[in-house]
Every structure is written in structure tokens, then in C-alpha cells.
C-alpha positions in Angstrom: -199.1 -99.8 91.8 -199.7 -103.2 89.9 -200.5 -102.5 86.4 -201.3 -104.2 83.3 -200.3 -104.1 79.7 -200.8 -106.1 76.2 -199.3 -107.0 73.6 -200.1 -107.0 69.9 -202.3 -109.8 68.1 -200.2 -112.1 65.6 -203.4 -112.5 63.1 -204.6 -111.0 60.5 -202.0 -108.9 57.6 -201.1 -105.5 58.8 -201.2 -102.9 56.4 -198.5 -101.1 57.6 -195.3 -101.7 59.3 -196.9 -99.4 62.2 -200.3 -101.3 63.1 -198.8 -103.5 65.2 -197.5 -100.7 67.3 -200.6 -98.7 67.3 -202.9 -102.1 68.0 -200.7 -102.6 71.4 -200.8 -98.6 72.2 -204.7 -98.7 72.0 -204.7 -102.1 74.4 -202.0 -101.4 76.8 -204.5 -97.9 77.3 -208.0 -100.2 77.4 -206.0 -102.4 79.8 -204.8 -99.3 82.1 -208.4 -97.8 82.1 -209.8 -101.0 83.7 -207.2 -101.4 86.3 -206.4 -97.9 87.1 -207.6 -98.6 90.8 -204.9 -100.7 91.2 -202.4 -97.6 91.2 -202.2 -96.3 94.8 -205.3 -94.1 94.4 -206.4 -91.6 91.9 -203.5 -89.2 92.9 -201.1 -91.1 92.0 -202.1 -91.3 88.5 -201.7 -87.5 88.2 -197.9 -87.9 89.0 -196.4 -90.1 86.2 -192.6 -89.1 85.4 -192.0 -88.9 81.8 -189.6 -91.2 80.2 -186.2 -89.5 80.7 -182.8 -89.9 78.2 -181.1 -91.0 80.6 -183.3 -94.2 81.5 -182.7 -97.9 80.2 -184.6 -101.1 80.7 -183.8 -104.0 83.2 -180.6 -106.5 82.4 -183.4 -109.1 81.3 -184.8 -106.6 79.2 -187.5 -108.4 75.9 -187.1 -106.4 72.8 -189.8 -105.9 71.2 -192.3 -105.7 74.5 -194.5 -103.1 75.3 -192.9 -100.7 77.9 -195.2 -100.8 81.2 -196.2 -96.8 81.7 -195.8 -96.1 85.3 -192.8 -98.4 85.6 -191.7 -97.1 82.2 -188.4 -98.2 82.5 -189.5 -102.0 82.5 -190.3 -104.3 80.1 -193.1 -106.6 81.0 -193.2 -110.2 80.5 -196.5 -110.8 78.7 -198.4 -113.6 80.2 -197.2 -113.3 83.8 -197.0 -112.1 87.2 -193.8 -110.1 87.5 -192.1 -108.3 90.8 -189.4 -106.1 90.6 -187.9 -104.0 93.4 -187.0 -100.6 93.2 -183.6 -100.9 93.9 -184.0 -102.6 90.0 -184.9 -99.7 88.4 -182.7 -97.1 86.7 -181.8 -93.8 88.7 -184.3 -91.6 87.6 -187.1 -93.8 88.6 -185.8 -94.4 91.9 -186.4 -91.2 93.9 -189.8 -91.1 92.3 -191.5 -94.2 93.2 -190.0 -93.6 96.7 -192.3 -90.9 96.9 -195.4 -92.2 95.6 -195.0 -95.2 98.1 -194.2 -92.5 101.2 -198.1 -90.7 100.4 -201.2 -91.9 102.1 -203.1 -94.1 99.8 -205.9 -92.2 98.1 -209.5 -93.1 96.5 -212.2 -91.1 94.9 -216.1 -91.5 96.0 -216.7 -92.3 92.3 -214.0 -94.1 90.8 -216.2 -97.1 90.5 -213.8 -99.1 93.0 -216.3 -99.7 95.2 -218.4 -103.0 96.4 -221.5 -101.0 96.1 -223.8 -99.9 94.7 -223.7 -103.3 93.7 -223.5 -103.8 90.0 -226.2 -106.4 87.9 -225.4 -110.3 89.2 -226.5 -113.5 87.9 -227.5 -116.0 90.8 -224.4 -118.8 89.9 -221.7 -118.6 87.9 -222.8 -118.8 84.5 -220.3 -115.8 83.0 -217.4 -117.9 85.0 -218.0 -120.7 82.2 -216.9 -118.3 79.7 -214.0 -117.1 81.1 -210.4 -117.8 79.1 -209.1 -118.9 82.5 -210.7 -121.4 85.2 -211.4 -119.4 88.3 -211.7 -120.0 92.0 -213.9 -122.5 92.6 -216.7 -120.8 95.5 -219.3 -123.1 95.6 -220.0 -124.4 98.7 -217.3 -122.6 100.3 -218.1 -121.1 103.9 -216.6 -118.0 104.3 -216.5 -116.5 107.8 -219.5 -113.9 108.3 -219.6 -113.6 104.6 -223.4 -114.6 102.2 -222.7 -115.2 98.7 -224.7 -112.9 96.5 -223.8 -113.8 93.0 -221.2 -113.2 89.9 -220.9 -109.6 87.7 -223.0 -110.6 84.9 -221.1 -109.2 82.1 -223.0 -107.7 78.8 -224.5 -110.2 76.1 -221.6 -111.0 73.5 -218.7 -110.1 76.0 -216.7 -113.4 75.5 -214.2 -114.5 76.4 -214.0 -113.3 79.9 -211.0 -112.0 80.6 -212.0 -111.2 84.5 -214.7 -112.7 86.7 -215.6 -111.1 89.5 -217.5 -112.8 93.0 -219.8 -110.5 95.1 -220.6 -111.3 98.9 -222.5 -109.4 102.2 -220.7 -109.3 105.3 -223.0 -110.2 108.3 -222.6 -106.5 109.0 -224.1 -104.8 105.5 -220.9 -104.5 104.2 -220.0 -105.5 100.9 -217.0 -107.9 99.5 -216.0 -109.0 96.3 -213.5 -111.1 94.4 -212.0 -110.3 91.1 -209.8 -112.3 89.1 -207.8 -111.1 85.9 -206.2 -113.2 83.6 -203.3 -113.6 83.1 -203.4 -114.7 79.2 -201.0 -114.4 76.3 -202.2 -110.6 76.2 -202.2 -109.6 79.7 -199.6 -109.4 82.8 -198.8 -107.7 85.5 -195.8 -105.6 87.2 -195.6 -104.7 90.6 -192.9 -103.6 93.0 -191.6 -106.3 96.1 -191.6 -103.0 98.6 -195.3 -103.1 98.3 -195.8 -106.8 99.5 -196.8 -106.6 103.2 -198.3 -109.9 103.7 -199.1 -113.2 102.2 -201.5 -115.2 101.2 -200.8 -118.8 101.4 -197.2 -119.1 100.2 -197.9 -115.8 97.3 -196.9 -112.2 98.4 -199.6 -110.1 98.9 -200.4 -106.8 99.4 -202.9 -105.2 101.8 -204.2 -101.6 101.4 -206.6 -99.4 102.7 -207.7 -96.4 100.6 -209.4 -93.4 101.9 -211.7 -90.9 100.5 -211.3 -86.8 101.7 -214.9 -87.2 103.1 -213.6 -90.0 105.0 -214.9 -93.4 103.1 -212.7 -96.1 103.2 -211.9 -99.7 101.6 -209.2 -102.3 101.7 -207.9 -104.0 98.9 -206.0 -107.4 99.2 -203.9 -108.5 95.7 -201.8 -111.4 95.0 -201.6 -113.4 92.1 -201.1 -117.0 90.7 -200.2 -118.3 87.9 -203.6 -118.0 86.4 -204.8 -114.7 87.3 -204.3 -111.4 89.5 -206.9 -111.9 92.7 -208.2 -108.4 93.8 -210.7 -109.2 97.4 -211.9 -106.6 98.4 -214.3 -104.5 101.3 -216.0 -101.5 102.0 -214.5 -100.7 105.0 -211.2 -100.0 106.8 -210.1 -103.8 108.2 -207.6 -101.8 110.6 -210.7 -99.6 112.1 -213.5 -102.1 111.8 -216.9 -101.5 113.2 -216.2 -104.6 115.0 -212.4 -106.2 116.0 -213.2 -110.1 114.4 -213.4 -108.3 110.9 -210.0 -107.1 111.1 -207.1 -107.5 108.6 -206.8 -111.3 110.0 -210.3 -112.1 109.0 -209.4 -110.2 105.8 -206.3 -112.6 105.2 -207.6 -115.5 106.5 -211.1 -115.5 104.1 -208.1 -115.1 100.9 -206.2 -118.0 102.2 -209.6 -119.9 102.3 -210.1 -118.6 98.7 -206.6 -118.8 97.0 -206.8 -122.8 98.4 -209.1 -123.4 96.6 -207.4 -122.2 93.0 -206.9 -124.6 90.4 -203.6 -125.9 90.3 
């Protein structure tokens, strides 16, 4: 349930009072659309409760933030990684997020969450060079049944990169990737502590495995640094692997081996 938002930029003379506001509505929505697989599945997305009267930011609230939609009632802190628990939120958020946690995480066939098909890749990390953040540093890193296949080459004129992504085949066929979002002046993330369910080195993590109706599954592993939100990911089910060594413990244990080597 880890979202993203923006906020305004400070250049340029607005013509009216309002363009700021509109600038960091049409943002925040860019921003959402890119990381909508980070909310639980596509069903949850269909279940947002509108702001109600009787609602009120955190204690720690920052005027003049853009409110974060699905946890509407709190304001973000641009630039960072933020957790809040439930038990933080006003009343009538409460009861609802309860529920979204209690369903069965959910994914679509399409929703272009997938490892494959895999997308166009450049054979070393040349886009990673123009990236607004320094990523994890793979070369020459062994990872455990995994081959390196190559970075998301990203269209011509797309800079700065706000994301870099890291593709790899597991011995088996299946397929694993690495994405990192920045966490710039524009960007940051919320996410609730009641969704943490393991770590990754010394950051909170959380592991989830989405299902499809026909049956497809993946698992998604996030935690974040102070650089950048780290999504790994694989085509397949780490709790039902097709064999026992790929398990949630090889999972973990190839993002420790990862997250190690983030700049400091």
C-alpha cells in the first residue's frame, strides 16, 4: 500500500495563484499511475474511501503538503521514506485499511507488473549514469542462481532518471528484477508499519505475493533507504517454489546481498 506523491516546482512565475496547486494534482497523479502496483493489487485501488468531514491530518501535520490519496488523512514528507501505523490515523480511516490489509493480495495478468515479457535492455548500465540518484552498485555481484541480463533502457531524452531498474534469469527460466525509485525533492513515500513482515539488513521490509484469478503468481520484496524505494521482484510464488532453495530465504537473502551494497 506504499505510495508516492510530489510536490510543486518552485521555478518559473505562476500565472495564477492556483498553478501551483494544479502543477502538484497533475504530478501526484503521474506519480500514482507509475507505482499503482505497489497498492495491494488492482482491487484495492477500486476501494478508496473518500475524504470524510470528520477526518484531520497527523499531530506532525506540514501545511502546505500534498495530501497522500489512499492514506488521505496524511501529509507526506516530501523527500523521504515515511511509516506510519494505523493506530496513527484518524477514525474513519481505521476500520478501512483494516480491511484492505485482511483481503488476499490481488494482481492482474496485464497490469504490466510483471518480469516478463521482458522489456528493451541495454547490456550495462549506461541509463544508471543518468539517474538523479546513485544506485545499487551490481557489477560483479554474484547472486545466488541468478544471470544478469541487463538495465530497462529508458526512451531517448528521458533524463534525469528518476528510477533504474536491474533485470536478471533465475537458473530456473524465471525472471527477477530490481527497481529503485528516488527518493528526490519531488518524490516520497508512505507506507503503513502493519505491513512490514521482514527485513532486510537493518530496514523493514515487506514481502508479498500477488496472485492472478487464473492462478499466476509473483512476490514483491520493498524496503527503502534513504536514497530510494527498492522494489525486487520474481515471477513466481517464493512460498510455493518449483523448487524449496528458491524460497522466501533465497528471496531475502539475494536483497540483503543487494541493499549491502547501497551507497552510503
Amino acid at each position: 500500500m506504499a505510495t508516492t506523491a510530489t510536490q510543486p516546482d518552485s521555478a518559473g512565475s505562476p500565472v495564477s495563484p492556483f498553478r501551483p496547486r494544479r502543477r502538484a494534482a497533475r504530478d501526484a497523479a503521474l506519480v500514482l499511475l507509475c507505482c499503482a502496483a505497489m497498492w495491494l493489487g488492482s482491487g484495492c485501488r477500486r476501494n478508496v474511501t473518500p475524504r470524510s468531514p470528520a477526518s484531520a491530518p497527523l499531530a506532525d501535520a506540514s501545511p502546505g503538503r500534498d495530501a497522500e490519496p489512499y492514506l488521505s488523512d496524511v501529509w507526506i514528507r516530501i523527500g523521504r521514506a515515511r511509516t506510519v501505523s494505523i493506530t496513527d490515523l484518524p477514525p474513519p480511516r481505521q476500520a478501512a485499511l483494516r480491511a484492505v490489509l485482511a483481503r488476499a493480495p490481488v494482481a492482474a495478468d496485464d497490469d504490466g507488473g510483471w518480469v516478463d515479457p521482458l522489456p528493451p535492455l541495454a547490456t550495462a548500465d549506461a541509463d544508471a549514469a543518468h539517474a538523479v540518484f546513485t544506485p545499487i552498485d551490481t557489477g560483479g555481484l554474484d547472486l545466488p542462481d541468478l544471470r544478469p541480463l541487463g538495465t530497462r533502457r529508458e526512451p531517448a531524452g528521458t533524463a534525469p532518471r528518476l528510477r533504474v531498474q536491474r533485470y536478471w534469469r533465475r537458473a530456473d527460466g524465471v525472471g527477477v528484477s530490481l527497481r529503485e525509485d528516488a527518493l528526490t525533492p519531488r518524490l516520497a513515500v508512505t507506507e503503513l508499519r502493519e505491513q512490514h513482515n521482514v527485513a532486510v539488513g537493518a530496514a523493514a521490509a515487506q514481502l508479498l505475493v500477488q496472485r492472478t484469478p487464473g492462478g499466476r503468481a509473483r512476490t514483491l520484496l520493498r524496503w527503502n533507504d534513504a536514497r530510494a524505494r527498492c522494489t525486487l521482484r520474481v515471477d513466481d510464488d517464493v512460498d510455493h517454489p518449483a523448487q524449496r532453495r528458491w524460497d522466501r530465504v533465497w528471496l531475502i537473502n539475494v536483497a540483503r546481498r543487494l541493499a549491502a551494497r547501497a551507497p552510503v
